[in-house]
VEXFILO-144034 format. One line per 10 residues: number of its first residue (from 1); for each residue z, y, x of C-alpha. Coordinates in steps of 0.001 Angstrom, whole numbers, plus 524288, in hexadecimal, padded with zeros to 5 digits. Layout:
N
NUM = Z,Y,X | ...
END
This chain:
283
1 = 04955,67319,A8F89 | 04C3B,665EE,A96B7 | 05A2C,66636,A9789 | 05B69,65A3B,AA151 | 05F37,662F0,AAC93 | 0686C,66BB9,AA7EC | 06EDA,661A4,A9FA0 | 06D59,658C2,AADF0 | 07321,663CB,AB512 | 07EFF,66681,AAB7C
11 = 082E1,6575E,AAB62 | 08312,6582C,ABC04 | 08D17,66433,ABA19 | 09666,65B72,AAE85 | 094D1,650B9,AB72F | 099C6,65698,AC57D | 0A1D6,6611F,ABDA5 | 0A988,655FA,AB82F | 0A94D,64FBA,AC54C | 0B05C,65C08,ACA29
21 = 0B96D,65ED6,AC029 | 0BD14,651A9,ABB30 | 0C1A8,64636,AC1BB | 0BA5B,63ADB,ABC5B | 0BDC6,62F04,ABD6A | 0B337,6233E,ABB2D | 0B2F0,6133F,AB79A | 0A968,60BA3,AB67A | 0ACFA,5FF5A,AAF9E | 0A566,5F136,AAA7D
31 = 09BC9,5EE0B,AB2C8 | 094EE,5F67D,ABA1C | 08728,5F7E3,ABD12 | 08331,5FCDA,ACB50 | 07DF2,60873,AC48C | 0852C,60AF6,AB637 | 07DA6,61732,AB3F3 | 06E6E,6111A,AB5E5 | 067DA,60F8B,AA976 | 072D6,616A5,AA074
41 = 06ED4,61959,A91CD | 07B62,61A29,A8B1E | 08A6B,6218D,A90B7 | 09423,61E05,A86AC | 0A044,62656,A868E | 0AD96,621A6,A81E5 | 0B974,626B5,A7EBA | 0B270,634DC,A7A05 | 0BF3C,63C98,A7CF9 | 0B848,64A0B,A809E
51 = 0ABD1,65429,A8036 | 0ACA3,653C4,A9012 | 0A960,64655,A937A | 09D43,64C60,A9AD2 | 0A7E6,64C71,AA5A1 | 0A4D4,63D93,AA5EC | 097C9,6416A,AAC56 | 09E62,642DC,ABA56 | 09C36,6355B,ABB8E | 08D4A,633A4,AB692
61 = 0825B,634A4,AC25E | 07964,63EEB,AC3A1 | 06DB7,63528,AC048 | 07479,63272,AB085 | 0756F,63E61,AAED2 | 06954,64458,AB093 | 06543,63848,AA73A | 06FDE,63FE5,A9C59 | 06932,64AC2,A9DD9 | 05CB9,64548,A9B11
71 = 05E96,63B90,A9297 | 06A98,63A25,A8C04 | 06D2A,63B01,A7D45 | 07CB4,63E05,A7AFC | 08079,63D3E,A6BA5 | 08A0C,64922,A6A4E | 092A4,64CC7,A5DAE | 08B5F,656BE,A5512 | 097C9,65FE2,A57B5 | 0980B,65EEA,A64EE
81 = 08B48,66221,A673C | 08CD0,66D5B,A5BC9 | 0965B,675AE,A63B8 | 09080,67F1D,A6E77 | 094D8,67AF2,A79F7 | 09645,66D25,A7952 | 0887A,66A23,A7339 | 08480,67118,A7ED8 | 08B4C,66BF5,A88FE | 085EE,65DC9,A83DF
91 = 076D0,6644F,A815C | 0789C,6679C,A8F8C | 07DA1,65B7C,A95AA | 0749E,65218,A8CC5 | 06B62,65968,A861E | 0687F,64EBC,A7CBC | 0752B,64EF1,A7710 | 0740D,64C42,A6960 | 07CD8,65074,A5E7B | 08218,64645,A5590
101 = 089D5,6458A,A496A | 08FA6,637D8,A4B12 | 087D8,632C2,A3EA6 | 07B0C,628F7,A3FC0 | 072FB,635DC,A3C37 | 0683D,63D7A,A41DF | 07039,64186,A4C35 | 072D8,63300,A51BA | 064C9,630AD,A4E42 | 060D9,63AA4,A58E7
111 = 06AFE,63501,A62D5 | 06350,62600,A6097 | 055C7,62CFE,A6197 | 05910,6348D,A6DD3 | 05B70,62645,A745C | 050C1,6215B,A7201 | 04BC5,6213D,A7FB0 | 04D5E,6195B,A8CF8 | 05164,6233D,A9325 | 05A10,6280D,A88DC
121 = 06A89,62759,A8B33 | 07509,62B4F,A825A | 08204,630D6,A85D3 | 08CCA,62F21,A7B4C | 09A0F,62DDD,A75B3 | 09B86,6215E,A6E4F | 0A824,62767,A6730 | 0A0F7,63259,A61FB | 0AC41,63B8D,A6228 | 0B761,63EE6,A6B96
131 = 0C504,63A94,A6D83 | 0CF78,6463E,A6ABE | 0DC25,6460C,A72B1 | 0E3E0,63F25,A682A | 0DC34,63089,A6A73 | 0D2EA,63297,A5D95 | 0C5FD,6391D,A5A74 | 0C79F,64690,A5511 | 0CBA0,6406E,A45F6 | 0D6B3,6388E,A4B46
141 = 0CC61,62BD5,A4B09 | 0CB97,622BA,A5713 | 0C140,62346,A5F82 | 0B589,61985,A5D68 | 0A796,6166C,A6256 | 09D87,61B20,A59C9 | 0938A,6108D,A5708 | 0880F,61AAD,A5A7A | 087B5,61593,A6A54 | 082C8,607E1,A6413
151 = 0792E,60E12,A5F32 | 07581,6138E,A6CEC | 075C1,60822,A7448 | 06D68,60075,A6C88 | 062BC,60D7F,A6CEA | 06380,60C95,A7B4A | 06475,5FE57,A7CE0 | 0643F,5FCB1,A8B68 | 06987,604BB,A97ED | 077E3,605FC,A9A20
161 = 081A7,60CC7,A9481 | 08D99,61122,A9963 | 09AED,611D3,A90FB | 0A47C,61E80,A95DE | 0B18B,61D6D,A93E8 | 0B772,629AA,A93F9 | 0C6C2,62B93,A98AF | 0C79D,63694,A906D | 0C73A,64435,A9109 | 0CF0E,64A20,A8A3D
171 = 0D69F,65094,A943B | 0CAC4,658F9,A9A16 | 0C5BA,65D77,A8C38 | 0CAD5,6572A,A7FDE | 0C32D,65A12,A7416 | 0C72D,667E6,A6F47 | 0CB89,66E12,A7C7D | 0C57A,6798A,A7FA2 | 0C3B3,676D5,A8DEF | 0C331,66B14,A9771
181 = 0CD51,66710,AA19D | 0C8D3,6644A,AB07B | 0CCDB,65C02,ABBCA | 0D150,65078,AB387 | 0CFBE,64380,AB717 | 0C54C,63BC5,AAD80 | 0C1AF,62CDA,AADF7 | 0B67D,62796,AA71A | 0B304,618C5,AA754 | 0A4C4,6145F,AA7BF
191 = 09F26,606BA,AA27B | 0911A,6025F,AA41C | 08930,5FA79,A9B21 | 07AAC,5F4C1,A99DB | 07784,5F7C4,A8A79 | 06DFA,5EE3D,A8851 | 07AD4,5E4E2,A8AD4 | 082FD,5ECC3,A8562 | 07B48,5EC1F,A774F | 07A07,5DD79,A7713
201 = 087FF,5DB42,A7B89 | 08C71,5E315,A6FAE | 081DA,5DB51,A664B | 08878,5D03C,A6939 | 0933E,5D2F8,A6321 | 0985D,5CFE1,A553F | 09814,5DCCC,A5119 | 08B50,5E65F,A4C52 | 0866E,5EB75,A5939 | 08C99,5FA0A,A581D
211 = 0998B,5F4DF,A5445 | 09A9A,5EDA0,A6038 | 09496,5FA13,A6737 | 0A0CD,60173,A62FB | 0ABD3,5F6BE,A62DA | 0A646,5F457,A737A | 0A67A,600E6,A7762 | 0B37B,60458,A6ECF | 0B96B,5F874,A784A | 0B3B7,5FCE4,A8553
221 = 0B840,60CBB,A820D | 0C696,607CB,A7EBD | 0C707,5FE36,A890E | 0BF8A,6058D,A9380 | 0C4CA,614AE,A9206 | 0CD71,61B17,A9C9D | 0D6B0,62564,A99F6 | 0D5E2,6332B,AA238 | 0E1D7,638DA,AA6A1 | 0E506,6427B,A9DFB
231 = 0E250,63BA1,A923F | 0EA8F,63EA3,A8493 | 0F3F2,635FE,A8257 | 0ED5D,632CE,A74B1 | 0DFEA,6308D,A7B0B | 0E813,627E1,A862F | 0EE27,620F7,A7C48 | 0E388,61D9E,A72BE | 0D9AC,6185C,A7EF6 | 0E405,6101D,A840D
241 = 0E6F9,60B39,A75C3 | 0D7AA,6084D,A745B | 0D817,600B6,A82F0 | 0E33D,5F7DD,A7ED1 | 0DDCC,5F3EF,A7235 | 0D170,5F19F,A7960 | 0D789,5E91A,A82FA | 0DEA1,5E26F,A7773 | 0D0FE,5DFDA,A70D4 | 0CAF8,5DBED,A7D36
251 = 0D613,5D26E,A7E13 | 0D606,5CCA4,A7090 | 0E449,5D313,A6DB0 | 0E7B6,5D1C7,A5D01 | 0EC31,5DBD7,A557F | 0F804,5D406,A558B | 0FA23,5D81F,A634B | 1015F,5E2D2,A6901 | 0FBB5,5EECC,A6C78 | 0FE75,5F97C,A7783
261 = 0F690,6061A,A71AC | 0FCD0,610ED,A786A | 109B2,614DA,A81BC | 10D07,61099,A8FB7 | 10BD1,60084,A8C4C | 0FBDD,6042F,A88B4 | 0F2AC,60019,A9363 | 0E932,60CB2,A9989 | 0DBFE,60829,A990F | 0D9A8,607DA,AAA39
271 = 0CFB7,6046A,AB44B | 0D562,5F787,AB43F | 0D112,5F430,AA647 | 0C210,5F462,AA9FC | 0BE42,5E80A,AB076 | 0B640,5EECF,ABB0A | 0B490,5FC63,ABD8D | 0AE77,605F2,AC94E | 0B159,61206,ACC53 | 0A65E,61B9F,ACDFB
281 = 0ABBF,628B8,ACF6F | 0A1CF,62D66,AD99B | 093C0,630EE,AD209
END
């Protein structure tokens, strides 16, 4: 059975089923093109705080999504996809939702061969795993970018891609709760790139080509997420920690220097640290 229409149909009810019981707030920030959707291959999530950050689709148009449907490829964890509901829910929504183990094996393997068409576009979480409430993955360890969206990029090679920064969401359905909250307020910053420049920005660097993947996009994430109302103090604390030591590297700032991490003297990441930004709340 072709599952592009019911999988079409059940991303148009997430999308104006969020619209009606979220408030969601959007950015656009960098430069942006006159259309940032036209000719998308890659949507990058950051700051992977939450199983419902299909939410985030209030804000796609109708025309992307039927091109999910279709022909998107969206790496999940093996677990995930293992329990009944969930694996469903994401079989439904993308039907080529592939289950991964987080290892260069077979199942990565299938994720690269599934991409290997024009038409092709991925969906994924760079992190690879979920922030809990406390600031850290669920072993205590910081979150990091996985080095697999490198990988991606240079498979796809041209289009654009655009990087999601997530303000959290831990307050409608942290991992673990048994049930989702409504009629909370959610913001969600966009950023739209050309790959093709993208790639040979990041070969220019001194570093191997998917180190300075990860270290870039590590950067942009702590410089570039907003924080939800709502958000656990731990979570709070640990993105605004990330954005000052950003700012700080950004700035050429020593060790030697003094640094704000958390408490009232730390500075929020804000609208006013993007250099431009539009508003585009009405899709």
């Amino acid at each position: 059975m072709d599952m592009t229409v019911p999988s079409y149909g059940a991303l148009l009810l997430v999308k104006y089923a969020s619209r009606a019981l979220y408030d969601v707030r959007e950015e656009w920030i960098g430069e942006v093109p006159d259309d940032p959707w036209a000719g998308l291959r890659l949507v990058a999530v950051l700051h992977h705080t939450s199983l419902a950050e299909a939410v985030y689709l209030a804000v796609v148009p109708n025309r992307v999504l039927r091109r999910i449907a279709r022909h998107a490829v969206l790496p999940v964890a093996r677990e995930t996809m293992a329990r009944p509901i969930e694996g469903r829910i994401f079989k439904l929504l993308v039907p080529n939702s592939v289950a991964i183990t987080r290892k260069r094996d077979h199942s990565w393997a299938r994720v690269m061969s599934e991409i290997d068409d024009d038409e092709a576009m991925v969906a994924m979480f760079p992190e690879g795993r979920m922030m809990r409430p406390d600031g850290c993955d669920k072993y205590g360890c910081p979150m990091t970018v996985k080095p697999g969206i490198a990988e991606v990029l240079l498979a796809l090679g041209q289009g654009r891609m655009i990087l999601a920064y997530s303000g959290g969401l831990h307050h409608v359905f942290r991992p673990g709760a048994p049930l989702p909250s409504f009629f909370k307020r959610l913001r969600l910053r966009l950023e739209s790139l050309d790959i093709a420049e993208y790639i040979e920005e990041r070969k220019r660097e001194p570093y191997p080509f998917t180190s300075a993947v990860v270290r870039d996009l590590t950067r942009r994430r702590d410089l570039h997420t907003p924080i939800a109302d709502g958000t656990p103090d731990d979570v709070s604390a640990e993105v605004v920690r990330r954005h000052n030591r950003a700012l700080q590297d950004a700035m050429g700032v020593g060790s030697g220097s003094r640094r704000t991490d958390t408490g009232a003297r730390a500075r929020r990441p804000g609208a006013s640290d993007s250099l431009s930004t539009t508003e585009q709340n009405s899709r």
